[in-house]
LUMBAKE-843077 format. One record per residue (C-alpha): residue number from 1; residue in one letter; x, y, z. Coordinates in Angstrom, 3 decimals, decimal comma. Example, Ala and Ser with C-alpha at 12.3 -4.5 7.8 and 13.67 -1.06 7.14 Angstrom:
// residues 2
+------+------+----------+----------+----------+
! selo ! paba !        X !        Y !        Z !
+------+------+----------+----------+----------+
!    1 !    A !   12,300 !   -4,500 !    7,800 !
!    2 !    S !   13,670 !   -1,060 !    7,140 !
+------+------+----------+----------+----------+
***
This chain:
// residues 117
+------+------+----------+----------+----------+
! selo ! paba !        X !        Y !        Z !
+------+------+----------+----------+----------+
!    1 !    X !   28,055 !   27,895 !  -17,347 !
!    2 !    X !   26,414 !   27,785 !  -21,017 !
!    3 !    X !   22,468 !   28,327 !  -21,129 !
!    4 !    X !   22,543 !   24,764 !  -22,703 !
!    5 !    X !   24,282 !   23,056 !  -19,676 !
!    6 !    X !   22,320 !   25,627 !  -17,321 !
!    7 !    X !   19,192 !   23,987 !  -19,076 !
!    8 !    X !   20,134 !   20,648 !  -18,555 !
!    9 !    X !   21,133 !   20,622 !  -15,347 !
!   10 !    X !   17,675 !   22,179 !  -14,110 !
!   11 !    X !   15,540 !   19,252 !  -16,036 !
!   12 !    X !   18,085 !   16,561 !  -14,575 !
!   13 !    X !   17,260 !   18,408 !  -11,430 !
!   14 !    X !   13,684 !   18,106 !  -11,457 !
!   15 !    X !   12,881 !   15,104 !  -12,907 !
!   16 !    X !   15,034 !   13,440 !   -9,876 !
!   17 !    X !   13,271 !   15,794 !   -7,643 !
!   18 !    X !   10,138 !   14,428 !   -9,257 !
!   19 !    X !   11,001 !   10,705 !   -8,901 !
!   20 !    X !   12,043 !   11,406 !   -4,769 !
!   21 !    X !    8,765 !   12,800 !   -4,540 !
!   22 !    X !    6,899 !   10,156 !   -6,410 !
!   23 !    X !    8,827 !    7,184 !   -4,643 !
!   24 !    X !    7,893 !    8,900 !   -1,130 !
!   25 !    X !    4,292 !    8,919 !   -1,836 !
!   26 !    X !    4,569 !    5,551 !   -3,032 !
!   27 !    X !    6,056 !    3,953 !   -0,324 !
!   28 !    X !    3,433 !    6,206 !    1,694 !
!   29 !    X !    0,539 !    4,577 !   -0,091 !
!   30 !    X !    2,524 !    1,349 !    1,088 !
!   31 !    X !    2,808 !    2,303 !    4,662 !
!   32 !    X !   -0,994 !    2,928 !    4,710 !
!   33 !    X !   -1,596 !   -0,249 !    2,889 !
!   34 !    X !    0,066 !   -2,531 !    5,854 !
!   35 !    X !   -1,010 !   -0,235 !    8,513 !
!   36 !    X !   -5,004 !   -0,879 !    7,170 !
!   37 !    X !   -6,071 !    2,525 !    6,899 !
!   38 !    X !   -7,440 !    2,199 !    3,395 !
!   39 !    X !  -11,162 !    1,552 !    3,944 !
!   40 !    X !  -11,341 !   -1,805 !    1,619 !
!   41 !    X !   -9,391 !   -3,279 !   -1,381 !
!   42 !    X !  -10,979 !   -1,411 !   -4,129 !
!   43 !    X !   -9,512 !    1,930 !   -2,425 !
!   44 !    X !   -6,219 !    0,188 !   -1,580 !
!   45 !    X !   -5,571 !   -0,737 !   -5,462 !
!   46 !    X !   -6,850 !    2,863 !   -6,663 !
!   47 !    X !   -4,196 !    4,677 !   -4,153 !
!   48 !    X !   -1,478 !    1,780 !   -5,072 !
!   49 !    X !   -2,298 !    2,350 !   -8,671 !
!   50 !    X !   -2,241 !    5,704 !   -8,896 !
!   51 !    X !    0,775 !    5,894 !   -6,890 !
!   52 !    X !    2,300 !    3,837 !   -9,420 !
!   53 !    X !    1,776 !    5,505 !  -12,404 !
!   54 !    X !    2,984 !    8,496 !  -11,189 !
!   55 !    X !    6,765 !    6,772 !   -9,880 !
!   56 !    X !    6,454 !    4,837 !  -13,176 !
!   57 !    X !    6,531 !    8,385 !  -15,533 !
!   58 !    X !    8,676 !   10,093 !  -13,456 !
!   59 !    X !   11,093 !    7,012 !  -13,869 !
!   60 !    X !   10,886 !    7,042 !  -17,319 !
!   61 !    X !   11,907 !   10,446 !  -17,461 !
!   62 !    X !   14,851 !    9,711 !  -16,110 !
!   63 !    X !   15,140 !    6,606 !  -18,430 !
!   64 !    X !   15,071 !    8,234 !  -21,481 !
!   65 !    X !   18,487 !    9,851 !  -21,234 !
!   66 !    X !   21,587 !    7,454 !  -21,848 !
!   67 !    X !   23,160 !    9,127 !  -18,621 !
!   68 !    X !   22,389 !    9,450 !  -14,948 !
!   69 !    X !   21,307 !    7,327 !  -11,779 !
!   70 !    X !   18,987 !    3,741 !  -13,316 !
!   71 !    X !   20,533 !    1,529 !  -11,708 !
!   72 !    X !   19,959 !    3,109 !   -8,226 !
!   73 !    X !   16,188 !    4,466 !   -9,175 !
!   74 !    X !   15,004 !    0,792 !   -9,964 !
!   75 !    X !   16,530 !   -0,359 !   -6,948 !
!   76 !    X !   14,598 !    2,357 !   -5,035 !
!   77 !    X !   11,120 !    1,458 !   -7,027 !
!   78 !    X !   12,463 !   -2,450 !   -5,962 !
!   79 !    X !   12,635 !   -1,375 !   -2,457 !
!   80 !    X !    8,920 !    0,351 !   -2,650 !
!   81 !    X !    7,640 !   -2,978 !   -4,506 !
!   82 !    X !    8,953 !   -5,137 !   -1,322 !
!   83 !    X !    7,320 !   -2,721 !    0,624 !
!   84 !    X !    3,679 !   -3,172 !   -1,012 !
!   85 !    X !    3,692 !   -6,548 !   -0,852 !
!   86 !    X !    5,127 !   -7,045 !    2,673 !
!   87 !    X !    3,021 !   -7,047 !    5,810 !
!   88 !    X !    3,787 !   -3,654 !    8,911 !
!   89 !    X !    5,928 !   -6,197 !   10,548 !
!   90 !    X !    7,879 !   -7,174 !    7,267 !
!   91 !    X !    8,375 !   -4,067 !    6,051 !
!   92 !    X !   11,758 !   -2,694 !    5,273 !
!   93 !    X !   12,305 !    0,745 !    5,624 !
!   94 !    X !   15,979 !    0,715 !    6,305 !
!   95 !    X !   16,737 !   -0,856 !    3,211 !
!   96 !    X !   14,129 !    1,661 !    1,668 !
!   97 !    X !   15,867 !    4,554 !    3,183 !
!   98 !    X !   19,231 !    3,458 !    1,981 !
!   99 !    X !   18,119 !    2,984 !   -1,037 !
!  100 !    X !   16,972 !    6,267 !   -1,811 !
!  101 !    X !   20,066 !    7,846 !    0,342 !
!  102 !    X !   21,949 !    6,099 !   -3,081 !
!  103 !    X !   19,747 !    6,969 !   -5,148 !
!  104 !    X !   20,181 !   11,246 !   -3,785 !
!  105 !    X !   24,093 !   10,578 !   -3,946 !
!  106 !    X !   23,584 !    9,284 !   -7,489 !
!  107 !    X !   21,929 !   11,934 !   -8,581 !
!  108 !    X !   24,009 !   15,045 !   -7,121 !
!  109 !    X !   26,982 !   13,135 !   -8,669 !
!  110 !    X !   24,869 !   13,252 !  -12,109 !
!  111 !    X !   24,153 !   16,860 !  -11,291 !
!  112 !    X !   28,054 !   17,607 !  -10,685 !
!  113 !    X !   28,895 !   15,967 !  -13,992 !
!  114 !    X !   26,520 !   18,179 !  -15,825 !
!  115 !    X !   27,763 !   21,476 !  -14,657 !
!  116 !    X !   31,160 !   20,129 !  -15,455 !
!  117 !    X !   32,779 !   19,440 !  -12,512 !
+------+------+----------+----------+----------+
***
């Protein structure tokens, strides 16, 4: 494998590592949000946005490039949005889960492609 395609696979790598992680904490936040463990709204919206930002930039790192898994990382920030605005009861999590499970498969497929093969 070429330096170049050695280099680009470990940035594909990590910024998908980077979005799992983000979209975890996210739906996290979420989890805490329905559960009422945040002590009041003002601390609910600072964890929600913060938790945002950071799935929203690691996102758009992914984005940027013409190639790799969209499609499947909006549907997992979809998922996570459903999740923040649904009650403990309402919430999702299979769908989440399945969601990021294509999301992973997405992404080692992008990974293959990049080493060639």
């Amino acid at each position: 494998m070429s330096t170049a395609a050695s280099d680009l696979y470990l940035a594909r790598r990590d910024a998908y590592a980077e979005f799992l992680s983000a979209a975890d904490a996210e739906s996290s936040v979420c989890w805490r949000k329905a559960d009422g463990q945040y002590a009041g709204p003002e601390e609910t919206t600072a964890a929600q946005d913060a938790a945002y930002m950071v799935t929203r930039d690691s996102y758009n790192r992914i984005l940027v490039e013409p190639v790799g898994p969209h499609k499947e990382a909006q549907a997992l920030i979809d998922q996570i949005r459903l999740l923040g605005r649904a009650t403990k009861e309402e919430q999702d999590w299979v769908g989440f889960k399945k969601a990021r499970e294509v999301f992973v498969d997405a992404a080692r497929m992008c990974l293959k492609d990049s080493l060639g093969g």
